[in-house]
VEXTIKE-429915 format. One record per residue (C-alpha): z, y, x; residue in three letters. Coordinates in Angstrom, 3 decimals, m for minus. Example, Ala and Ser with C-alpha at 12.3 -4.5 7.8 and 13.67 -1.06 7.14 Angstrom:
BEGIN
- c3  c2  c1  res
- 7.800  m4.500  12.300  ALA
- 7.140  m1.060  13.670  SER
This chain:
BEGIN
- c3  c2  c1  res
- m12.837  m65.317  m59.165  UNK
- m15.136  m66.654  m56.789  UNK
- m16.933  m70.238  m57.368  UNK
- m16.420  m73.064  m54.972  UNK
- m17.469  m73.114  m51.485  UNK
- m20.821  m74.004  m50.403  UNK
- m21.186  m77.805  m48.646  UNK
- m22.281  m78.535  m45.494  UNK
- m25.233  m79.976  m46.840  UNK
- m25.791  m77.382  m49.409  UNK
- m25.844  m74.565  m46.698  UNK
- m28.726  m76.408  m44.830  UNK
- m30.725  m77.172  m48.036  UNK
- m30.328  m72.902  m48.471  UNK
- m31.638  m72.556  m44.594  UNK
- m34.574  m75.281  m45.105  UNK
- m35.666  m73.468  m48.282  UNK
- m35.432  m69.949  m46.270  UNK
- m37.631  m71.660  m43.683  UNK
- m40.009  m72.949  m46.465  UNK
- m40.399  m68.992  m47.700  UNK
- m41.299  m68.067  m43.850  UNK
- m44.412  m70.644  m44.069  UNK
- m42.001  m73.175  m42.233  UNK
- m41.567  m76.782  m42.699  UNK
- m38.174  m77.517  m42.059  UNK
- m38.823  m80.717  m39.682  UNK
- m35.992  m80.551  m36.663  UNK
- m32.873  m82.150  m37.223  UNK
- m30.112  m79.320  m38.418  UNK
- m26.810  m79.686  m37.302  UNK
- m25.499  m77.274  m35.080  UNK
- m22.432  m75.129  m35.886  UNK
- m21.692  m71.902  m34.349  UNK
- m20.023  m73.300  m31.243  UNK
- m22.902  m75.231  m30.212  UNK
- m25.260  m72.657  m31.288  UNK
- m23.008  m69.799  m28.930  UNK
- m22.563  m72.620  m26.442  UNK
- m26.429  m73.169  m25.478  UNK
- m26.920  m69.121  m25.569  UNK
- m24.110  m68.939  m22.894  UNK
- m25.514  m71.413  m21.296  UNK
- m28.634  m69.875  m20.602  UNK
- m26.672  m66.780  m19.614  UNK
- m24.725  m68.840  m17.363  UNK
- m22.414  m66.227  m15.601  UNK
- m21.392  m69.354  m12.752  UNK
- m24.642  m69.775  m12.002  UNK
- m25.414  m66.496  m11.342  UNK
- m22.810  m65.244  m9.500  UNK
- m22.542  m68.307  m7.512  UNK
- m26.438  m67.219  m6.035  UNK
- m27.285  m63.952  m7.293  UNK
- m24.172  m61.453  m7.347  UNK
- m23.385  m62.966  m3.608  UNK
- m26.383  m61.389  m3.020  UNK
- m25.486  m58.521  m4.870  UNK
- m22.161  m58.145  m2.791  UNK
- m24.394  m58.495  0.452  UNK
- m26.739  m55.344  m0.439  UNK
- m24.445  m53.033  m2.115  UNK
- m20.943  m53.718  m1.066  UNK
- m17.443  m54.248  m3.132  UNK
- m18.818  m51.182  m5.385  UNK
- m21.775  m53.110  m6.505  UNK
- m19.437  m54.635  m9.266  UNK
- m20.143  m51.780  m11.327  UNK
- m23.533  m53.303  m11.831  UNK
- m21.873  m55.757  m14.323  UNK
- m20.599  m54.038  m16.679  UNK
- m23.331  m51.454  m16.898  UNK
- m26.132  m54.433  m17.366  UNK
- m23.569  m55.807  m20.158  UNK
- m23.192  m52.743  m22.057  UNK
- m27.711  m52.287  m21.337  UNK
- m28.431  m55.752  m22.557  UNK
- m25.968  m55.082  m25.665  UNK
- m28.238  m52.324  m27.152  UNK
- m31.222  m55.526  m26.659  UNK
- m28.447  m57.698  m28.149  UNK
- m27.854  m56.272  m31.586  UNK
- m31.103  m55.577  m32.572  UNK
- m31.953  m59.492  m31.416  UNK
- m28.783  m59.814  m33.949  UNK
- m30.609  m57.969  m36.808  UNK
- m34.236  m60.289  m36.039  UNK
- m31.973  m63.856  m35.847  UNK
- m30.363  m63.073  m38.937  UNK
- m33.701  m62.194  m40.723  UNK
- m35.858  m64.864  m39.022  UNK
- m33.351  m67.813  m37.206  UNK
- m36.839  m69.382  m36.286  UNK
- m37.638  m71.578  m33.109  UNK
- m39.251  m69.182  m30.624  UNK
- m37.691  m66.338  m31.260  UNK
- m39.058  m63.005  m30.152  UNK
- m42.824  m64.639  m29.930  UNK
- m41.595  m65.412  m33.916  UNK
- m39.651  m61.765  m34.219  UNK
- m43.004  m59.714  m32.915  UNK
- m45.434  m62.065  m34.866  UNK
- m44.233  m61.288  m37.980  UNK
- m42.670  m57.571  m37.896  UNK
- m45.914  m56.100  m35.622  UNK
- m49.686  m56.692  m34.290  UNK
- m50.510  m60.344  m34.066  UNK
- m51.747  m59.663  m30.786  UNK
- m48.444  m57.750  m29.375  UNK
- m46.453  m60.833  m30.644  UNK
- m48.628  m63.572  m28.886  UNK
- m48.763  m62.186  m25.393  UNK
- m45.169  m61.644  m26.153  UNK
- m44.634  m65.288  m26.548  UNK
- m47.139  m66.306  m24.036  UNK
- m44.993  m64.270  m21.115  UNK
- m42.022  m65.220  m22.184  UNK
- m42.963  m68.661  m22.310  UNK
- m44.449  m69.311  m18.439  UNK
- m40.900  m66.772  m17.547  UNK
- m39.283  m69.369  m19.355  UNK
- m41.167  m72.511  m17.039  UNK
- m40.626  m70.822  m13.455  UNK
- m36.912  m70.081  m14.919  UNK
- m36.563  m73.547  m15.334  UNK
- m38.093  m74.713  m11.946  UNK
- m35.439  m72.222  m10.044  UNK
- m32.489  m73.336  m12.044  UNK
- m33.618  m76.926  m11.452  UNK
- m33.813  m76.308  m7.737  UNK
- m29.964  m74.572  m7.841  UNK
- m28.856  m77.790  m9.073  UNK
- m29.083  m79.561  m5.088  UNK
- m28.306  m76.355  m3.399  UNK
- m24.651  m76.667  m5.142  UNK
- m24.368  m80.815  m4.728  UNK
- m25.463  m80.207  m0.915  UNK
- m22.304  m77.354  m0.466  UNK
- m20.025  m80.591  m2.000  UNK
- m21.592  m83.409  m0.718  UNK
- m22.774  m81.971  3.036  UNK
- m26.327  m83.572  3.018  UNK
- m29.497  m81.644  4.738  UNK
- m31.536  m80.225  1.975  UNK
- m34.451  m80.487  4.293  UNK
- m34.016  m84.018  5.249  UNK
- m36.255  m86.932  3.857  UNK
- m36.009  m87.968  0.375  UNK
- m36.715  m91.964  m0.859  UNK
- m39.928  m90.285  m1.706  UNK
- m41.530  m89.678  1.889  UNK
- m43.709  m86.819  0.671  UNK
- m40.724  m84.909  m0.320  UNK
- m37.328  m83.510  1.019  UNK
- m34.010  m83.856  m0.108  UNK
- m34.246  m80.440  m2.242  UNK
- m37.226  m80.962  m4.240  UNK
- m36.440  m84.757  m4.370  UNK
- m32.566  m83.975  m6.481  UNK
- m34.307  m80.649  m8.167  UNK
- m36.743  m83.464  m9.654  UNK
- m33.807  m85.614  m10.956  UNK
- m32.588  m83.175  m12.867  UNK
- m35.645  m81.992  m14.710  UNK
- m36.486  m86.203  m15.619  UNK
- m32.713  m85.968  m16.733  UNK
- m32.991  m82.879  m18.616  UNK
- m36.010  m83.771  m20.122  UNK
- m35.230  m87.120  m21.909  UNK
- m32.152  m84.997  m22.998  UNK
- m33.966  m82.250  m24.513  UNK
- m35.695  m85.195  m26.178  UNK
- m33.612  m87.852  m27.674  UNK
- m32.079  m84.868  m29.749  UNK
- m30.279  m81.415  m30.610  UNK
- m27.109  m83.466  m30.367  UNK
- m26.773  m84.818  m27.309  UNK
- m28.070  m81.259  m25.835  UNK
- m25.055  m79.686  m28.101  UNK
- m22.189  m82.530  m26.577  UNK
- m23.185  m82.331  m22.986  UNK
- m23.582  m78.199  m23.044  UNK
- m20.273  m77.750  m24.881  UNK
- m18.384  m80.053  m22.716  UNK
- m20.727  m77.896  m19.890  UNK
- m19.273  m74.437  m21.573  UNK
- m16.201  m75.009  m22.308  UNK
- m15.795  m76.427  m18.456  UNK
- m16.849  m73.242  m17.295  UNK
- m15.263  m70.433  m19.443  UNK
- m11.972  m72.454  m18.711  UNK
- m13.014  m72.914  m15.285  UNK
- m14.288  m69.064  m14.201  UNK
- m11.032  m67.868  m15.973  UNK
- m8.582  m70.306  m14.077  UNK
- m9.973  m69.534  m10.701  UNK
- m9.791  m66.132  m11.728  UNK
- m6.336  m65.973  m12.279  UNK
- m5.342  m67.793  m9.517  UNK
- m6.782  m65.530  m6.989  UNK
- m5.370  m62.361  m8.831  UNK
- m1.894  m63.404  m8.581  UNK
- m2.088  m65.497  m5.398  UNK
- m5.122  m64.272  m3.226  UNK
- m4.703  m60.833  m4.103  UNK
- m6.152  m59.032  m0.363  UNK
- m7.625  m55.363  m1.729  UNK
- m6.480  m52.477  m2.678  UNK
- m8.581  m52.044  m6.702  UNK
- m9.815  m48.782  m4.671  UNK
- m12.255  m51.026  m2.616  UNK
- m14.348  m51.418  m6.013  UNK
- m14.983  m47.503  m5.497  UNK
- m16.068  m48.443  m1.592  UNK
- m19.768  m47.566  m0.555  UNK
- m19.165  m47.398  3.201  UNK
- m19.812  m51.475  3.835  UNK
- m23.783  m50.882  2.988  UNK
- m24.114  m47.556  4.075  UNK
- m26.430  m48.271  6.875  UNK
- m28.969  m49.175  4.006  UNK
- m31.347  m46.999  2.715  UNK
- m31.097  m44.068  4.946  UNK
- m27.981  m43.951  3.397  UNK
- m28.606  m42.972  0.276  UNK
- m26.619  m45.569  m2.260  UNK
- m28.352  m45.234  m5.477  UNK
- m31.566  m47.147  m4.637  UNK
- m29.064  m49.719  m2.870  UNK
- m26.719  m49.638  m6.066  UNK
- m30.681  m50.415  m8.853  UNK
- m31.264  m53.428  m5.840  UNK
- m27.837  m54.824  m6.351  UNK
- m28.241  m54.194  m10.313  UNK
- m31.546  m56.447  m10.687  UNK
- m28.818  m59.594  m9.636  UNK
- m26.719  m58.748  m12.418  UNK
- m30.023  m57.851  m14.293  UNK
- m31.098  m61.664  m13.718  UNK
- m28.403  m63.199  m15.249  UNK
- m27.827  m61.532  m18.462  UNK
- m30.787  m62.791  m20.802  UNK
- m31.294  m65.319  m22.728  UNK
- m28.753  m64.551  m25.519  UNK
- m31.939  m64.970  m28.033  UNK
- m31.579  m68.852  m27.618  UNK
- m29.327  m68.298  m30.362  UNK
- m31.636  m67.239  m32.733  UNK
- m34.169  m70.199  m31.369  UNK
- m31.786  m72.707  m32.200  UNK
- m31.894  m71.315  m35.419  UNK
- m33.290  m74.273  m37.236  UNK
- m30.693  m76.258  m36.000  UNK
- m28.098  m74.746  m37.044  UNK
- m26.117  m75.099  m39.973  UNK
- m26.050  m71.481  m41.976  UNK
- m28.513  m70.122  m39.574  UNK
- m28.931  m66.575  m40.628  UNK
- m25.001  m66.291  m40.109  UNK
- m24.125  m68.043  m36.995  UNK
- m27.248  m67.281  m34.986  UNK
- m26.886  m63.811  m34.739  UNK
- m23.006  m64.132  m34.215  UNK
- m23.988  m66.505  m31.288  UNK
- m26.547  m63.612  m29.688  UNK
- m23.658  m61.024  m29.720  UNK
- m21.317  m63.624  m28.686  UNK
- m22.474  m65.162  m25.888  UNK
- m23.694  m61.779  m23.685  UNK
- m19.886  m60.296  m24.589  UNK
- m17.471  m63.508  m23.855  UNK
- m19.733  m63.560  m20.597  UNK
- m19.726  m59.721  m19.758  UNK
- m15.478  m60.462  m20.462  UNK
- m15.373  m63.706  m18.446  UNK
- m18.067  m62.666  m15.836  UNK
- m15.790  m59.314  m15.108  UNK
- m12.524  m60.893  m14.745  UNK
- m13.937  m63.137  m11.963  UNK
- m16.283  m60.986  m10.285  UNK
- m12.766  m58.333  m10.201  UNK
- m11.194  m61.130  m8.849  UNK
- m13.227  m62.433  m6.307  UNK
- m13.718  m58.625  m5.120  UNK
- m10.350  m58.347  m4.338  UNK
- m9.649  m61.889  m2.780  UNK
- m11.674  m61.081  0.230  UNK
- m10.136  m60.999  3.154  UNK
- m12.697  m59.639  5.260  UNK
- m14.392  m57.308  3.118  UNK
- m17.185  m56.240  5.864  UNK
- m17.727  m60.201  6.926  UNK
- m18.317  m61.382  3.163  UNK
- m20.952  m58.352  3.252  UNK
- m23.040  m59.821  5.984  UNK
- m22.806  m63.614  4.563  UNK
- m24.404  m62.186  1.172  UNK
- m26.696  m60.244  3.569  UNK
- m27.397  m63.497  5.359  UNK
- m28.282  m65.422  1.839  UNK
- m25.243  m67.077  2.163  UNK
- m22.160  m67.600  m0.503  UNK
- m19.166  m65.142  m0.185  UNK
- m18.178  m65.706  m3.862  UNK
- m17.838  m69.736  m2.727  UNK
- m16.412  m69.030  0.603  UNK
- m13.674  m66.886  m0.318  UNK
- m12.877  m69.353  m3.137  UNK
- m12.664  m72.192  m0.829  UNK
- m10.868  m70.127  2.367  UNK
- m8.143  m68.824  m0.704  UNK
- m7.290  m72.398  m2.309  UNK
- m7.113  m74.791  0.544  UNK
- m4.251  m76.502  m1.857  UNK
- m5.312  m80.544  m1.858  UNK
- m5.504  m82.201  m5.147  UNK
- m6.638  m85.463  m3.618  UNK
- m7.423  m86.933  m0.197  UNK
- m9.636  m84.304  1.381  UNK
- m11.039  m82.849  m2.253  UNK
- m8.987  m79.541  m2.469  UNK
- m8.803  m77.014  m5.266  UNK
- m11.865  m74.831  m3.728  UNK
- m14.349  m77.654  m4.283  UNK
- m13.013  m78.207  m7.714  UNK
- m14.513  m74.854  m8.104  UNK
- m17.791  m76.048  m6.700  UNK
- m17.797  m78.986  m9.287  UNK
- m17.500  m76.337  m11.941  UNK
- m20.469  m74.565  m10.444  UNK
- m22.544  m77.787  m10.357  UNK
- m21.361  m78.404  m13.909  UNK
- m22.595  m75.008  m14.947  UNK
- m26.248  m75.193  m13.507  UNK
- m26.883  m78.411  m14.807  UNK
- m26.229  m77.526  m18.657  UNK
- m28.352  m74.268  m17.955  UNK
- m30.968  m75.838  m16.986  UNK
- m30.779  m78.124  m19.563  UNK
- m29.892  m75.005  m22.164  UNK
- m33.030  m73.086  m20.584  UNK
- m35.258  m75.832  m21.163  UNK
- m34.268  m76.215  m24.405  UNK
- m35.086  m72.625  m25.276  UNK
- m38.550  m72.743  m23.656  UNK
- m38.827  m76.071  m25.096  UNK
- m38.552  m74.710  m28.855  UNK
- m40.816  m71.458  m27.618  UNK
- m43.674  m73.850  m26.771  UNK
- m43.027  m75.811  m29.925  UNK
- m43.319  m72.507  m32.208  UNK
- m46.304  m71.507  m30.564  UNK
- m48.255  m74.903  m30.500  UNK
- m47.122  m75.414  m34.406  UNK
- m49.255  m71.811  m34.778  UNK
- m51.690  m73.301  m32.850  UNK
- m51.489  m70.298  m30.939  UNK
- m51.403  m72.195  m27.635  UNK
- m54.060  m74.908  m26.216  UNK
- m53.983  m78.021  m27.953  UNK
- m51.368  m76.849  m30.319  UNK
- m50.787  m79.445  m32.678  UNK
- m49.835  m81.710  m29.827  UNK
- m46.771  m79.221  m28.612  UNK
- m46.097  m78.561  m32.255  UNK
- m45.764  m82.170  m33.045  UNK
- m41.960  m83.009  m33.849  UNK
- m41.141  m86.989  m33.097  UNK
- m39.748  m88.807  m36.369  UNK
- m37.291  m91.002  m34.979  UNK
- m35.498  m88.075  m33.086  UNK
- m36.441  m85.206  m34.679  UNK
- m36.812  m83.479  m31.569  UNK
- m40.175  m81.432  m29.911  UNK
- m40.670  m84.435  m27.939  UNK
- m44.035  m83.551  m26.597  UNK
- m43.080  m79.828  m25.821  UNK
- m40.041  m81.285  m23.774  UNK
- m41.833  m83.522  m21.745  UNK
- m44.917  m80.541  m21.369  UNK
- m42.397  m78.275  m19.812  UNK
- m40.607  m80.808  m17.597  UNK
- m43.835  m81.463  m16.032  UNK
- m44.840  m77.214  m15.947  UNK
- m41.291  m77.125  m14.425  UNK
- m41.760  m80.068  m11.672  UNK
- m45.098  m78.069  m10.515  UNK
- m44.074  m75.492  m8.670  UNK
- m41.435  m77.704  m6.648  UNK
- m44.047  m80.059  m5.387  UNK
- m46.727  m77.343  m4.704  UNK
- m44.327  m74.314  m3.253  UNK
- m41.031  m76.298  m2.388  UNK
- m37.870  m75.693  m4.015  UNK
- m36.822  m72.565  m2.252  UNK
- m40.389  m70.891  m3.165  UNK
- m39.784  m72.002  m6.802  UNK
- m36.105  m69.836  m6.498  UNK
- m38.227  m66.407  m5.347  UNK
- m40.859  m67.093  m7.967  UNK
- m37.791  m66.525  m10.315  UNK
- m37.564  m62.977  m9.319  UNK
- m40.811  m62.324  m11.470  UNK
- m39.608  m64.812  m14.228  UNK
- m36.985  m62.531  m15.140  UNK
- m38.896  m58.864  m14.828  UNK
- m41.409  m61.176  m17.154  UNK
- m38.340  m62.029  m19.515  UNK
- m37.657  m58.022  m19.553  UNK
- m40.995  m57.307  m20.191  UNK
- m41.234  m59.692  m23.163  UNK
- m38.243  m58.133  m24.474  UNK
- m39.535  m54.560  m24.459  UNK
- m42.575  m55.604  m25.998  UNK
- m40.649  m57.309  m28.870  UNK
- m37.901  m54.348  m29.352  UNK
- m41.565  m52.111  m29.445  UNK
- m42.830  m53.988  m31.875  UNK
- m39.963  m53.863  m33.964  UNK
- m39.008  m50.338  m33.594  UNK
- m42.836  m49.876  m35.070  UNK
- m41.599  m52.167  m37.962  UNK
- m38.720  m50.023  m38.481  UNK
- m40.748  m46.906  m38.422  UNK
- m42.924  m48.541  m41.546  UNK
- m39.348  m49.139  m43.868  UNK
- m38.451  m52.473  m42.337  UNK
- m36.147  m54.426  m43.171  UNK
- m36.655  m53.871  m46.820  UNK
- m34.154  m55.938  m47.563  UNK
- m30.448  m57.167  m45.863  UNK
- m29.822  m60.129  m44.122  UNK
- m25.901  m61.444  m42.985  UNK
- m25.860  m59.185  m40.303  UNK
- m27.379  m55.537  m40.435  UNK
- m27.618  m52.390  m38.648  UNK
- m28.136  m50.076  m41.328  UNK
- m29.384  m46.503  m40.367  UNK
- m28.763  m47.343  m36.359  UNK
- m31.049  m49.668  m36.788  UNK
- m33.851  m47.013  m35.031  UNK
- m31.609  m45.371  m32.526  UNK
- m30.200  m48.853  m31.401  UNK
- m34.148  m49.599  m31.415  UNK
- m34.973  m46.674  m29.011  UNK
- m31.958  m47.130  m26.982  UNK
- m33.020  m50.824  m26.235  UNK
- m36.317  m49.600  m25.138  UNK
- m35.445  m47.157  m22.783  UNK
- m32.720  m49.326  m21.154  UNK
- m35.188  m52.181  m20.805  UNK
- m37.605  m49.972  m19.935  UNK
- m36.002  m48.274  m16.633  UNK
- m34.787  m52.201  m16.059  UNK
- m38.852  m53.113  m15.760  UNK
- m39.470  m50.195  m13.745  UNK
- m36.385  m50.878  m11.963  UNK
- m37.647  m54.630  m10.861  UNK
- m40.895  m53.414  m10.170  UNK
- m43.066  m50.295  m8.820  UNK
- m41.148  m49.094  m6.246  UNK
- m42.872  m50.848  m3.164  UNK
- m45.814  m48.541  m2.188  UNK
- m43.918  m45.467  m0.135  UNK
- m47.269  m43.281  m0.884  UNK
- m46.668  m43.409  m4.687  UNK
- m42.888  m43.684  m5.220  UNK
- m41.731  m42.459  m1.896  UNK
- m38.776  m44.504  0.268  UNK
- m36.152  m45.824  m2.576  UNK
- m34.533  m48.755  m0.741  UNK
- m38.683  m50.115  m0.238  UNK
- m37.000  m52.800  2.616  UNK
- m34.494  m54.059  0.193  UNK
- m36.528  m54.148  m2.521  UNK
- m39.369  m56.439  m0.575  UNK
- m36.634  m58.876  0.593  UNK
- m34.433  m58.993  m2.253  UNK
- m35.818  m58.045  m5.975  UNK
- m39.341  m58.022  m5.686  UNK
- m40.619  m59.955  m2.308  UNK
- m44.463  m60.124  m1.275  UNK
- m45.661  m63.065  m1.951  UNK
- m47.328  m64.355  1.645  UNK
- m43.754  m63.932  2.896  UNK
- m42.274  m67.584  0.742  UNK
- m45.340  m69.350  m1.046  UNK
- m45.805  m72.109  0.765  UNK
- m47.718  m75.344  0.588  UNK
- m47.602  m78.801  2.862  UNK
- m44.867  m79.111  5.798  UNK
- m45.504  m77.819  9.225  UNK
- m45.196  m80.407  12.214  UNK
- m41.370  m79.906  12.526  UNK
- m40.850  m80.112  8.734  UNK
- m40.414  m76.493  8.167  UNK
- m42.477  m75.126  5.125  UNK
- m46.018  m74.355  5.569  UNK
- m45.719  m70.364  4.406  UNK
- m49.487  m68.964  3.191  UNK
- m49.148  m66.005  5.592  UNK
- m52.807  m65.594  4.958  UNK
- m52.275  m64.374  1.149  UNK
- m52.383  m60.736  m0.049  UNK
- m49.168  m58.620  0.845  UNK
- m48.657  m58.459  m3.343  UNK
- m45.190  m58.294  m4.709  UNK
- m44.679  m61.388  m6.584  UNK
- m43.732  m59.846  m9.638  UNK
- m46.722  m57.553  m10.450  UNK
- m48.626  m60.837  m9.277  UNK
- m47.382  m63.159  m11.436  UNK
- m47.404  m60.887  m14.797  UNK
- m50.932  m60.224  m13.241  UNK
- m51.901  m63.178  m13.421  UNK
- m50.275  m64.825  m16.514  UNK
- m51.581  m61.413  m18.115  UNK
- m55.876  m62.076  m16.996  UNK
- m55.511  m65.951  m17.750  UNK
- m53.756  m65.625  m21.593  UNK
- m56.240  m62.726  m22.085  UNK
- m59.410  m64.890  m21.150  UNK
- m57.714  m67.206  m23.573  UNK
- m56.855  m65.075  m26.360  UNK
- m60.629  m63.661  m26.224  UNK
- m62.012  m67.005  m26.322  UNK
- m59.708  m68.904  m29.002  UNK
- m57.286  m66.572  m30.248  UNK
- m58.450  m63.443  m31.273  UNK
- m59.105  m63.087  m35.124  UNK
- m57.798  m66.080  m35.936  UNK
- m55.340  m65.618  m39.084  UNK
- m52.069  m67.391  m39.396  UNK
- m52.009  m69.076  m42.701  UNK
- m48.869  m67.349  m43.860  UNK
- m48.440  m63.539  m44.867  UNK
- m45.636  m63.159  m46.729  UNK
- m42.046  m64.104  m45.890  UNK
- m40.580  m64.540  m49.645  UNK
- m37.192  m65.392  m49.078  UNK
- m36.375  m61.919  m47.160  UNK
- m39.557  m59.734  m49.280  UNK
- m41.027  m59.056  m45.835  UNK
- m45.147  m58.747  m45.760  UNK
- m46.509  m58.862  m42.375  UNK
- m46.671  m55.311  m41.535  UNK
- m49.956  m55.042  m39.398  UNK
């Protein structure tokens, strides 16, 4: 017979004392349940978001067949997804894989792991941030570009601000009010992506399914060759489908951690590759004009929005018809990620400073007593966030998120290396809730080569000499731009951004890992390096620190 169930509180005095064996001191306030902790994790995925900007794209480079892109990236990111799984029910620790490759590999792999990640997680932030007017501009009509109360700044950068001051007191008057508002966020937008969805399948139903299978839209790309044009169209499903490991961050928030946080990794990336299919399917086939919504994507314009609002013209109230009800959803949706990607970073930079493994560490590790929140953390990154807006303008801030997320892949692959290292020295040693038993490796090595091509796939290809032509034209305006073709700083007489022409011809992403790579490594020479952590034994799971 079995005894009597666990309480609430009983449960969370078993996670604080699992923290207490990892060298933890249980300090932030725990009270999520799985919902909330799957809800932020989606969030952060954020499949309207993404294929309100990105997949439009997508559509505009590599045609109706471009939807295959989706569920290959889900079923890619899965492989990452499980063995995140296996590492959130082990260690449900703030900061995740910077925590994950600490303790399971070299010291040194596992802090440049966190320290990418981390300024990925800033620029992320920025862009999202700067999404949030480009969406209330499509409902509202207003200029982006037009002055702001704040003279020095336009419309764009002026609402992108707003929501970052907003986000931030969020992210710190507490976990709970982040949890309410991104729930009410999520469950708006699962319901929402899946109405719409519908709707246009029985009602605004225009294709044949055999246009999914149609390359001819985009075959003027590339010399015609589709595969290069096919990877280019991948990277925009490629940057929306991370961030499941805020599950595992949120882990000392949540109520029965080593449980719900890896059931809220694997969650999240498969209710959005479900949800995220149904409605790109849809959308796909609601086009009327197939070859017209190509060149709007083409022309950085919205297709996935357009067809929506050209399909449901049906009013609801004065001039507000059902198509902008879907742009309220979208709004809805970018808002709680940015406040659910801020909240990851938040907890990253929090992990890191309570190491002191980043400058003045105790202040970022600091947790405030009346709301048991990171305070100082959330307001560091709000700031970090609001930089790039007022130096580069908002739209610069949405291209420098092109290198945030080949950064977020390349802090992946160094975690999953670290670990599959781990596993190759007997780890785990011991089970946790959810396990992966003898697939453990392969599951390991399939992550790594996935995420591997993915890196590749974002980057390299731009010098012709070395890699040869592999959709190089696409690749410079789309996934990997140069960087003197957007940074830009000031305004130009007529208002129009002042673009640094003048700078190197570098693609943005090798420049930013560049240089996030030279400054942490000047810093981890000077401060870092040797320094011991002051805990080398996890006792709760039997786990020494391997290196």
């Amino acid at each position: 017979m079995s005894g009597p169930a666990m309480s609430q509180s009983d449960v969370a005095a078993k996670d604080d004392a699992h923290l207490r064996s990892l060298g933890i001191k249980p300090e932030l306030r725990r009270t999520l349940g799985f919902l909330s902790n799957f809800a932020v994790a989606f969030s952060y995925i954020s499949v309207s978001t993404g294929t309100f900007t990105n997949q439009a794209v997508a559509f505009g480079v590599g045609g109706p067949a471009i939807f295959w892109a989706w569920p290959l990236v889900i079923i890619g990111q899965t492989f990452v997804a499980l063995n995140f799984a296996e590492l959130a029910s082990h260690f449900p620790v703030a900061g995740s894989i910077y925590q994950w490759s600490k303790r399971l590999s070299n010291k040194t792999l596992g802090w440049f792991t966190g320290w990418i990640y981390f300024w990925a997680g800033v620029v992320t932030v920025t862009a999202v941030a700067a999404t949030v007017p480009l969406v209330l501009s499509t409902i509202l009509g207003f200029d982006l570009a037009s002055p702001s109360p704040i003279p020095v700044l336009d419309m764009w950068q002026f609402v992108a601000l707003l929501t970052l001051v907003s986000t931030t007191l969020i992210n710190s008057i507490g976990v709970r009010l982040l949890a309410i508002i991104n729930n009410i966020g999520v469950g708006a937008e699962i319901i929402g992506m899946l109405f719409f969805a519908l709707i246009l399948l029985f009602f605004a139903n225009h294709q044949s399914p055999a246009i999914l299978f149609d390359t001819s839209y985009t075959s003027s790309l590339a010399n015609g060759n589709y595969l290069p044009v096919f990877l280019v169209g991948a990277f925009m499903a490629l940057f929306v489908v991370y961030g499941f490991d805020t599950a595992g961050t949120f882990g000392e928030e949540t109520v029965d951690a080593s449980r719900q946080a890896p059931r809220g990794v694997l969650s999240s990336i498969w209710i959005s590759g479900i949800v995220g299919a149904i409605f790109l399917l849809a959308v796909t086939l609601s086009f009327k004009d197939v070859g017209a919504a190509v060149k709007t994507g083409q022309a950085a314009g919205f297709p996935i929005a357009d067809t929506i609002k050209d399909n449901l013209t049906q009013t609801l109230f004065g001039n507000f018809t059902l198509g902008d009800l879907y742009l309220v959803m979208i709004l809805v949706a970018v808002y709680v990620c940015t406040l659910a990607i801020q909240g990851a970073t938040v907890r990253l930079m929090f992990s890191m400073g309570r190491d002191r493994r980043l400058p003045f560490g105790g202040l970022w590790g600091h947790v405030s007593p009346t709301f048991k929140t990171p305070v100082n953390s959330a307001v560091a990154v709000g700031v970090l966030g609001a930089i790039p807006l007022l130096l580069t303008g908002a739209l610069g801030s949405i291209y420098m998120a092109i290198a945030a997320t080949g950064m977020i892949y390349l802090a992946y692959f160094l975690c999953n290396l670290g670990v599959f290292v781990a596993r190759r020295k007997g780890w785990p040693h011991k089970g946790a809730w959810f396990k992966l038993g003898a697939w453990g490796t392969i599951i390991n090595i399939v992550a790594l080569i996935w995420g591997g091509f993915m890196v590749i796939n974002i980057g390299i290809w731009t010098d012709t000499n070395l890699f040869g032509d592999f959709g190089n034209d696409l690749r410079n305006t789309w996934s990997n731009p140069f960087i003197n073709t957007f940074l830009s700083f000031g305004k130009n007489a007529d208002g129009s951004a002042n673009v640094l022409k003048d700078l190197p011809a570098w693609p943005v992403f090798e420049t930013l890992v560049g240089l996030v790579f030279v400054v942490g490594l000047v810093y981890y020479l000077v401060a870092q390096r040797g320094r011991e952590d002051e805990v080398d034994a996890d006792l709760a799971t039997g786990e020494a620190m391997i290196a």
